[in-house]
C-alpha positions as CSV (number, residue, x, y, z in Angstrom):
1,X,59.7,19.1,-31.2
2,X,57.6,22.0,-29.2
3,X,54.8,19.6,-30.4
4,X,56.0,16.5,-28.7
5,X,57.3,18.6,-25.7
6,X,53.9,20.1,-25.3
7,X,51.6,16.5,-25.8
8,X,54.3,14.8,-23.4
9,X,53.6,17.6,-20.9
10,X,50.0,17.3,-21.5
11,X,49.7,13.5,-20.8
12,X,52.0,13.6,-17.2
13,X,49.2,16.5,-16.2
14,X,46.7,13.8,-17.3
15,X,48.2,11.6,-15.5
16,X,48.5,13.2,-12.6
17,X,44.8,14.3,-12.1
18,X,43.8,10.5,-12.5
19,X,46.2,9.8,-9.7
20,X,44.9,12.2,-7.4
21,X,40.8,11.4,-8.6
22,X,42.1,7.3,-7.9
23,X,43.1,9.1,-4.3
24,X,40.1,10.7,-3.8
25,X,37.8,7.9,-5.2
26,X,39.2,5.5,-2.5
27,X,40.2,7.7,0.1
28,X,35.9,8.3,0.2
29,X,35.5,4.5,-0.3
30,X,37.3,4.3,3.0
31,X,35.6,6.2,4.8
32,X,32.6,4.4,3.3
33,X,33.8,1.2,4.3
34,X,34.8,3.0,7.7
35,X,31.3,4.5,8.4
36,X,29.8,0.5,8.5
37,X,30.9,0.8,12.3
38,X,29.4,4.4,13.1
39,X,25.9,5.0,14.1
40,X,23.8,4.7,10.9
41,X,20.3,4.9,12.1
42,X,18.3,6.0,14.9
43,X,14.6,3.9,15.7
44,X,12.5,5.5,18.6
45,X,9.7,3.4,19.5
46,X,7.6,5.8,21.7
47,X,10.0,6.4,25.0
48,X,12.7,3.7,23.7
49,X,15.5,4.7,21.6
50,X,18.1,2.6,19.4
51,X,21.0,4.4,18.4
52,X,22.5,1.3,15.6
53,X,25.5,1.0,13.4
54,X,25.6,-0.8,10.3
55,X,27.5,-3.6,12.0
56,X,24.8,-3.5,14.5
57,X,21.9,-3.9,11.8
58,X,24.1,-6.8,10.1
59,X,24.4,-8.9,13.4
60,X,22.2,-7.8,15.9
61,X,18.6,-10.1,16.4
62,X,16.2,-6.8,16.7
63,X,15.1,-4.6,19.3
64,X,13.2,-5.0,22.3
65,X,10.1,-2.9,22.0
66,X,7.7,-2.8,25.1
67,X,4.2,-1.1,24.4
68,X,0.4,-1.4,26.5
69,X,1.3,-4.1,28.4
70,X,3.0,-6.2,25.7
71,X,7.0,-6.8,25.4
72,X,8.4,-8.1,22.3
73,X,11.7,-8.3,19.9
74,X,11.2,-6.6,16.6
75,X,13.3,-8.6,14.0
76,X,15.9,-6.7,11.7
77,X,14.5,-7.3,7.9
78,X,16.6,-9.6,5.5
79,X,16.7,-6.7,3.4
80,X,18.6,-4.3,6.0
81,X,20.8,-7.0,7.1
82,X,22.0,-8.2,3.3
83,X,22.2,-4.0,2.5
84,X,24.2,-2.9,4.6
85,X,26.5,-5.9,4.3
86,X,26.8,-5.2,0.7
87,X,27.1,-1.3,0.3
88,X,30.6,-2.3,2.5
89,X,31.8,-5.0,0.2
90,X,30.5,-3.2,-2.9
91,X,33.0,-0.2,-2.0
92,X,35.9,-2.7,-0.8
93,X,35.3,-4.0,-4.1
94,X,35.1,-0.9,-5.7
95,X,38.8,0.0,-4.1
96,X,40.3,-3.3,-5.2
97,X,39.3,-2.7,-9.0
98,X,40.2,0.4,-8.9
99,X,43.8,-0.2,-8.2
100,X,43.8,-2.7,-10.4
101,X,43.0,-0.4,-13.1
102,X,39.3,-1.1,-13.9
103,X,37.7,2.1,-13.8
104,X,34.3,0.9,-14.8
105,X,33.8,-1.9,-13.0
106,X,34.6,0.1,-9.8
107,X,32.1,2.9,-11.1
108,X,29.2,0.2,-11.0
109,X,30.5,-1.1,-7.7
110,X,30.4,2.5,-6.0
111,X,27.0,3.2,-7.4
112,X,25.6,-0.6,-6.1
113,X,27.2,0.7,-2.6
114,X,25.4,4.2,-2.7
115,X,22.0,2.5,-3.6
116,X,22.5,0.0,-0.3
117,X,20.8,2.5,1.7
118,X,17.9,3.2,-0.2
119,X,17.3,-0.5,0.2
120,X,17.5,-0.1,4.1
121,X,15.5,2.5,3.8
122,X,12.6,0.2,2.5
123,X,13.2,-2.5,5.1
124,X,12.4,-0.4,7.8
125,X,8.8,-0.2,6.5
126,X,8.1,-4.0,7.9
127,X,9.8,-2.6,11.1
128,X,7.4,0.0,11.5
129,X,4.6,-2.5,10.6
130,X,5.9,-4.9,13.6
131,X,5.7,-2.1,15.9
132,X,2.2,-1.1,15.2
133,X,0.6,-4.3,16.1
134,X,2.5,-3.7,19.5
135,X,-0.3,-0.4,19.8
136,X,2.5,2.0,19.6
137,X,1.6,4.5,17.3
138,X,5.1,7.3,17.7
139,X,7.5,5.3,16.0
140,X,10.1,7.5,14.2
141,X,13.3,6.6,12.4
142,X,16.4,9.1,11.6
143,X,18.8,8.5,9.2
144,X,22.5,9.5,10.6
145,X,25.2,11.3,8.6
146,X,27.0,7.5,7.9
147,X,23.4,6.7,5.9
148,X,24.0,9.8,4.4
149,X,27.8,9.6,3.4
150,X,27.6,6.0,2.1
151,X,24.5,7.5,-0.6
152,X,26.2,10.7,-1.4
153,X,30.0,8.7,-1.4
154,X,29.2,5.8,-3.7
155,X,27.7,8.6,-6.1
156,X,30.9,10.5,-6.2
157,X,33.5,7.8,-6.3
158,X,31.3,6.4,-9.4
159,X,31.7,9.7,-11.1
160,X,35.7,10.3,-10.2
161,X,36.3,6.5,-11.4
162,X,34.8,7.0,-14.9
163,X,36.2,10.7,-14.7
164,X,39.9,8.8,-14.7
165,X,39.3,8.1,-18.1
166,X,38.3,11.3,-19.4
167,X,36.1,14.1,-19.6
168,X,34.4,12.0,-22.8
169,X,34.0,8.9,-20.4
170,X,32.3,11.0,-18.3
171,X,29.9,12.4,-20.2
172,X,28.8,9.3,-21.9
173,X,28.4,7.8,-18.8
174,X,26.4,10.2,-17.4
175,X,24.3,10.4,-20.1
176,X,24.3,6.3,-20.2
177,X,23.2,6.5,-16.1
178,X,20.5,9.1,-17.1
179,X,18.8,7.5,-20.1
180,X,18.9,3.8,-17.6
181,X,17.4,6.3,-14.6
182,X,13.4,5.7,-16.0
183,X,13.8,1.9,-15.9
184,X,16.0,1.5,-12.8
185,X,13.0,3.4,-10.9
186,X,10.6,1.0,-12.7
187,X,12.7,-1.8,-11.6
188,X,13.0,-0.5,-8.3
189,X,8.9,0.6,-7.7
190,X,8.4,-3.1,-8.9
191,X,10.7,-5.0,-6.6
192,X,9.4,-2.8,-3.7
193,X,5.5,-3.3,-4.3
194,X,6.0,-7.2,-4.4
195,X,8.2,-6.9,-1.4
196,X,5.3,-5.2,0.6
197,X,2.5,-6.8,-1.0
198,X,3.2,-10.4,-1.1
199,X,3.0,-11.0,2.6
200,X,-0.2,-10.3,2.9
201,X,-1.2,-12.4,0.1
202,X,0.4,-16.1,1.3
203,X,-1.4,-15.0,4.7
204,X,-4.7,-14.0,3.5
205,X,-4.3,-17.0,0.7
206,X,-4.3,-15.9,-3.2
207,X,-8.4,-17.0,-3.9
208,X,-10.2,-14.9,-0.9
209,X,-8.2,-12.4,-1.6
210,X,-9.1,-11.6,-5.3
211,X,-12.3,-13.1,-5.5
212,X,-13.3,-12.2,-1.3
213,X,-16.6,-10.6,-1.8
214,X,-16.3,-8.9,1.7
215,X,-13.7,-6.0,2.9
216,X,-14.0,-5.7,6.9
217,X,-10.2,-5.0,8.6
218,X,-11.5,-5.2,11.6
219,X,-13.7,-8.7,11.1
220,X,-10.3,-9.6,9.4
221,X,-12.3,-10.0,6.2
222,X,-9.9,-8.9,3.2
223,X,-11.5,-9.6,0.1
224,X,-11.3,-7.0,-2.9
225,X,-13.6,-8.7,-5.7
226,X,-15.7,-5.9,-5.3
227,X,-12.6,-3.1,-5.4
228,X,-11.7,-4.6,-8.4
229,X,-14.4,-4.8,-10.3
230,X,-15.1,-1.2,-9.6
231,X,-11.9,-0.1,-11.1
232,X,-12.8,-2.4,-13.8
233,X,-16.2,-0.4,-14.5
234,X,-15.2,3.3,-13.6
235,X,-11.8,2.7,-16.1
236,X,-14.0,1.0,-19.1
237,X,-16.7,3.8,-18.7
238,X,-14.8,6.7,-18.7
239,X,-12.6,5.3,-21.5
240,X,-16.0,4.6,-23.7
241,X,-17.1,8.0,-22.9
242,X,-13.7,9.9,-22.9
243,X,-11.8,8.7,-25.8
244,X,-14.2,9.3,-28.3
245,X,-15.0,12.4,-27.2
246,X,-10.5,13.1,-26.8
247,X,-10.1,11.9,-30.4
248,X,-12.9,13.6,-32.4
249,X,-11.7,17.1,-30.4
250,X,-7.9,15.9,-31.1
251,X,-8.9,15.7,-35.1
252,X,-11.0,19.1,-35.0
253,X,-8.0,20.9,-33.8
254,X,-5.5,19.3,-36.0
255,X,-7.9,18.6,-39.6
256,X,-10.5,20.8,-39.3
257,X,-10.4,23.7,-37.0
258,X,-9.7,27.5,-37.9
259,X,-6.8,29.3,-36.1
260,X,-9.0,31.6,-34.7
261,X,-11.0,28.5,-33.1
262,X,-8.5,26.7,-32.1
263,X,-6.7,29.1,-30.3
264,X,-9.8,29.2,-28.5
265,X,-10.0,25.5,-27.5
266,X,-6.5,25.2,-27.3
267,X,-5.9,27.2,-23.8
268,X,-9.4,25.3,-22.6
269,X,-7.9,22.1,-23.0
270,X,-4.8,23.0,-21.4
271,X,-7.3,24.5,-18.9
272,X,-8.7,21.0,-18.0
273,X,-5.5,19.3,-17.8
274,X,-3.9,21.9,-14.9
275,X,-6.9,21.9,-12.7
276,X,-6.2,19.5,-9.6
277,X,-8.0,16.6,-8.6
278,X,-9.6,17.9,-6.0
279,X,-11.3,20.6,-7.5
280,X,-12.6,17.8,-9.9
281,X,-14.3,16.0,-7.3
282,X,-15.6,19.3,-5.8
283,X,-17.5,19.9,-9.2
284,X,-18.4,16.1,-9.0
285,X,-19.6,16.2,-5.4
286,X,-21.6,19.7,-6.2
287,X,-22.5,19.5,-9.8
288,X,-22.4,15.6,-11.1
289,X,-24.2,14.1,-7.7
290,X,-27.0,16.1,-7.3
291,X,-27.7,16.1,-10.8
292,X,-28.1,12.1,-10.8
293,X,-29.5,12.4,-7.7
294,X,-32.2,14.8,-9.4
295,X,-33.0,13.0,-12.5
296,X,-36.5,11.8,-12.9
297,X,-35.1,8.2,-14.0
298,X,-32.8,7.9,-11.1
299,X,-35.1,9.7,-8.2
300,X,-35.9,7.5,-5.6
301,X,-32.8,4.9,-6.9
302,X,-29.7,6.4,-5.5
303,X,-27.9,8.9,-3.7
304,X,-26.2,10.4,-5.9
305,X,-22.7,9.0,-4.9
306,X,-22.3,6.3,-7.5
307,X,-20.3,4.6,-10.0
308,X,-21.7,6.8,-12.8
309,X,-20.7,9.7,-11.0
310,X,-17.1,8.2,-10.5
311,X,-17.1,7.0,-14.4
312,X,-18.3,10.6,-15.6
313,X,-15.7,12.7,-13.4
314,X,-13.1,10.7,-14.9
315,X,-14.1,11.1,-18.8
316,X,-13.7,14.0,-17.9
317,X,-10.6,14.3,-16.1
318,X,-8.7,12.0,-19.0
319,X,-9.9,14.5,-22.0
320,X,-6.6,16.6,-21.8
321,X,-4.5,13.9,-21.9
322,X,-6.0,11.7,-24.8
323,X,-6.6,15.6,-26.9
324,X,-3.5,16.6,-26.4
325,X,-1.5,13.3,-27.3
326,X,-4.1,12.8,-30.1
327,X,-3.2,16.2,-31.5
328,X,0.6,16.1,-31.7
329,X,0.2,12.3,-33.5
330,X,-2.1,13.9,-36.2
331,X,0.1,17.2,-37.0
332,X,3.0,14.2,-37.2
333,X,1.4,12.4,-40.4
334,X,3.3,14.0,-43.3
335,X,1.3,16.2,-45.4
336,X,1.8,14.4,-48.5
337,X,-0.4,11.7,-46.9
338,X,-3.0,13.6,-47.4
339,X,-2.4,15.3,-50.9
340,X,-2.1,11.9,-52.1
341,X,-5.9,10.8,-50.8
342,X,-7.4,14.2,-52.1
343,X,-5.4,13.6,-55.1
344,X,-6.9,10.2,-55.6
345,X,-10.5,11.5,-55.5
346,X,-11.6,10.7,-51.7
347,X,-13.3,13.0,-49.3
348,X,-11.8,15.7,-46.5
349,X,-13.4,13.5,-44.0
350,X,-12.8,10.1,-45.7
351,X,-9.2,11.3,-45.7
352,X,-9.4,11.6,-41.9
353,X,-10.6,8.9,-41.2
354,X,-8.9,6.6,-43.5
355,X,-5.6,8.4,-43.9
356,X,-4.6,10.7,-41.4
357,X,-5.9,8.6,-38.3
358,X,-4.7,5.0,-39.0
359,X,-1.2,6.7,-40.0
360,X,-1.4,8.5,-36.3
361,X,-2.6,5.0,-34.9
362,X,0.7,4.9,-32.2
363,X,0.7,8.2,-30.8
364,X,-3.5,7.8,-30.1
365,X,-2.9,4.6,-28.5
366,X,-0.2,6.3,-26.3
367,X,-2.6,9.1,-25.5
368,X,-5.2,5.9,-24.8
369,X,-3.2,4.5,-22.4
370,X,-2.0,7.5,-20.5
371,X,-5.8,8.3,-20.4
372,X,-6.4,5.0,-18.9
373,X,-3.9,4.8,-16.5
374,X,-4.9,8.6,-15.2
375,X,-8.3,6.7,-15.1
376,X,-7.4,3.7,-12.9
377,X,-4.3,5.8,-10.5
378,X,-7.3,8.9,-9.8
379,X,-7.9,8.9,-6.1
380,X,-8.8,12.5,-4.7
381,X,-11.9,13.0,-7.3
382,X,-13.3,9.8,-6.8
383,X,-13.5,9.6,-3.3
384,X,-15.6,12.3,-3.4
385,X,-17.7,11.5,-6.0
386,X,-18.0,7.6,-5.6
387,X,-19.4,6.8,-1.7
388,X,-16.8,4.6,-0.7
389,X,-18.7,1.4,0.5
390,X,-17.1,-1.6,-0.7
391,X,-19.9,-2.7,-2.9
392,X,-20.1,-5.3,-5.9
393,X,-20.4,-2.6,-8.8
394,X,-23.9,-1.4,-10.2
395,X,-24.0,1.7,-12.1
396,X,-26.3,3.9,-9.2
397,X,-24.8,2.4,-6.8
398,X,-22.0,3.6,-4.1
399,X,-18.5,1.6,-4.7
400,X,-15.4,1.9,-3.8
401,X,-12.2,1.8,-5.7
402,X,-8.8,0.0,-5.7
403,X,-7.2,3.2,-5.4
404,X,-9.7,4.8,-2.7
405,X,-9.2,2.1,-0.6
406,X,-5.6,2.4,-0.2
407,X,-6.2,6.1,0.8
408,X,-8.6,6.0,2.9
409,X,-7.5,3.5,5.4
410,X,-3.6,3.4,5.4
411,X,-3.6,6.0,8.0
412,X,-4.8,4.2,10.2
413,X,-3.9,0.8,9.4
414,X,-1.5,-1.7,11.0
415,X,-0.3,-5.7,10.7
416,X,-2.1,-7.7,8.2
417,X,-4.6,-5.0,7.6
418,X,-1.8,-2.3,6.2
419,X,-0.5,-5.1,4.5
420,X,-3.2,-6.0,2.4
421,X,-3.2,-2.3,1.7
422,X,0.3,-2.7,0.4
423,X,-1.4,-6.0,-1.6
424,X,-4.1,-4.1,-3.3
425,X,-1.1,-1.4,-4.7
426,X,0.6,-4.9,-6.1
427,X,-2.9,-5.8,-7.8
428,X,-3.7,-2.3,-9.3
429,X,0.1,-2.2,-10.4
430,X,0.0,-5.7,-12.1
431,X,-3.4,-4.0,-13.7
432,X,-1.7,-1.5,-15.0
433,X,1.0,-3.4,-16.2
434,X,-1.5,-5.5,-18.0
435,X,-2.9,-2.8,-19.8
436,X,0.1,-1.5,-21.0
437,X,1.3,-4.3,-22.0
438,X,-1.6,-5.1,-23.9
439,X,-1.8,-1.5,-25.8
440,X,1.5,-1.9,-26.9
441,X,1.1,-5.3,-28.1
442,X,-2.3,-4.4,-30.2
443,X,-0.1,-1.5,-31.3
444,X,2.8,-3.2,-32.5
445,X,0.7,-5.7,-34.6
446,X,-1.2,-2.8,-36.2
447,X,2.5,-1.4,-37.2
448,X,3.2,-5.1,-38.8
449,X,-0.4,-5.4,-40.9
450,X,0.3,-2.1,-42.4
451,X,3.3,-3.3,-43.0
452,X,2.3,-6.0,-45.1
């Protein structure tokens, strides 16, 4: 009987806590709901201020922005408009299931409220961009305590929903929300870099922007042909010069090497991959470009600033990554592997090469890829070491990458012109997608002819 008295008394406590985590889930959802009529961000445009609601972003046609000489209304994004509107009928929504006793489906409409403002956030990036092209360079935007309360509140009323039914709940949820984090930033990084880059591509029309031979912002010339191609060449080259070089040091360490050795090279490698980018392209700008520069071959031929210098910096620079990856693969492949091929009559090396590498062939690909796309996203170092004209690639000659462009000119830029820059970030994303995509495909057929 004490047993039944004490599990009865148990479940009216658990009870009770749900009840009072279902008050404070939509007593916070109120106030979200609430805070959609407070002042929820701030816009100064040099010596004007807007002091907005979220009812105000929703409705209002823009602001009136006056700069040298020029007077013109700023339109409120799309985006903003259909945010805001939804973070407060995502946690009205959340409230209603909620009572109605659908814990989980209220979590996922509290979190869809608490991401709304992230999404205006993003918006307000075409705002800025309008406000430029009216010469006013101090534009600043505060986010209010409402911005803040609806991010932080949808969190928290997600968690106490799922909490109602039970610590394990929780816990698998969080762990669920967690593992989902990596391709909800993906997703998020994606829709954002089409949002910003597209414009500039239906203005500036699809062909002269990809195959434009000429890059002037200020002729309103915005082709990147030549930007491309760089990346192109600097990414191939240092991938023909670094991964061979990564996976013959990766099988020394892991086949070949004596402790004592290796726990030489070891702490070198590691060396190589801690060293920042700059100080890369400070060795490259002392050591790499005078030394082309120098050679008897190439005297009287370049600079010294070049695409070789840019391809040689980064075979360098993607050595750690494709050693280190390489490495951990190889000590993977179970030992017996390799008993069995000594066994059989063949050759330490033979046994390398024919065993222990094809069996590793995933994990060197994955070190292949991460080496490439440290190849293609490098900025810092190659700006240094690469002369930045915007040049159709030869190997002594100054180029300029995708990535180098972007940096070097967004500080400055404004209207179409920072918008292309946001449409060169689309293409060297969809390049990078492409690659991966691609390794992983070659990979996942190699996986299905050893198979068979």
């Amino acid at each position: 009987m004490s047993m039944v008295f004490n599990s009865m008394k148990n479940t009216r406590k658990d009870r009770k806590k749900n009840r009072v985590k279902k008050g404070m889930a939509v007593a916070l959802s109120l106030g979200s709901v609430f805070s959609f009529f407070l002042p929820y961000m701030q816009f100064v445009f040099k010596d004007t201020t807007y002091l907005v609601s979220g009812f105000q972003l929703a409705t209002a046609k823009g602001f009136r922005v006056h700069g040298s000489g020029l007077s013109a209304v700023v339109t409120i994004p799309v985006l903003a408009r259909a945010a805001v509107i939804s973070g407060m009928l995502f946690a009205a929504a959340g409230i209603i299931l909620l009572i109605f006793r659908k814990p989980v489906f209220a979590a996922i409409a509290y979190a869809l409220s608490g991401i709304t403002p992230l999404l205006v956030l993003i918006s307000t990036t075409s705002i800025q961009t309008a406000v430029t092209q009216l010469n006013i360079s101090k534009v600043s935007i505060y986010c209010l305590w409402p911005f803040l309360y609806v991010l932080a509140g949808g969190i928290a009323c997600a968690v106490l929903s799922v909490w109602t039914q039970g610590a394990e709940k929780l816990a698998e949820s969080i762990f669920l929300v967690f593992s989902c984090v990596s391709i909800g930033s993906v997703a998020f990084i994606t829709v954002y870099i089409f949002a910003a880059g597209s414009p500039a591509i239906a203005q500036i029309g699809l062909g002269q922007f990809l195959f434009g031979r000429e890059w002037n912002a200020e002729a309103g010339a915005f082709g990147i042909l030549p930007l491309i191609l760089s990346s192109v060449a600097g990414t191939a080259g240092a991938v023909l010069l670094g991964v061979p070089v990564g996976i013959l040091t990766a099988v020394f360490l892991a086949e070949t090497a004596k402790p004592q050795l290796a726990r030489l090279v070891h702490p070198a490698i590691e060396l190589l991959a801690g060293i920042p980018s700059v100080v890369y392209g400070f060795f490259g700008m002392q050591v790499i470009v005078p030394a082309i520069r120098s050679f008897p071959p190439f005297q009287n031929h370049t600079i010294g600033d070049s695409l070789l210098a840019a391809i040689l910096i980064l075979a360098i620079m993607v050595l750690p990554t494709i050693v280190s990856v390489t490495e951990t693969s190889l000590k993977a492949v179970p030992q017996a592997y390799r008993e069995a091929s000594l066994a059989l009559g063949a050759t330490p090396v033979i046994t390398i090469f024919k065993v222990s590498i094809p069996a590793a062939r995933s994990g060197i690909l994955a070190g292949v890829i991460l080496g490439v796309g440290r190849a293609i996203g490098e900025t810092m170092a190659v700006i240094m070491v690469a002369g930045n004209v915007a040049n159709m690639p030869t190997l002594l000659g100054t180029v300029r990458l995708l990535t180098t462009g972007i940096a070097m000119e967004m500080s400055y830029a404004s209207g179409l012109h920072r918008q292309a820059l946001f449409a060169i970030g689309l293409v060297l994303f969809l390049f990078i997608m492409i690659v991966n995509i691609s390794f992983t495909f070659i990979s996942r057929r190699g996986v299905r002819m050893d198979a068979r």
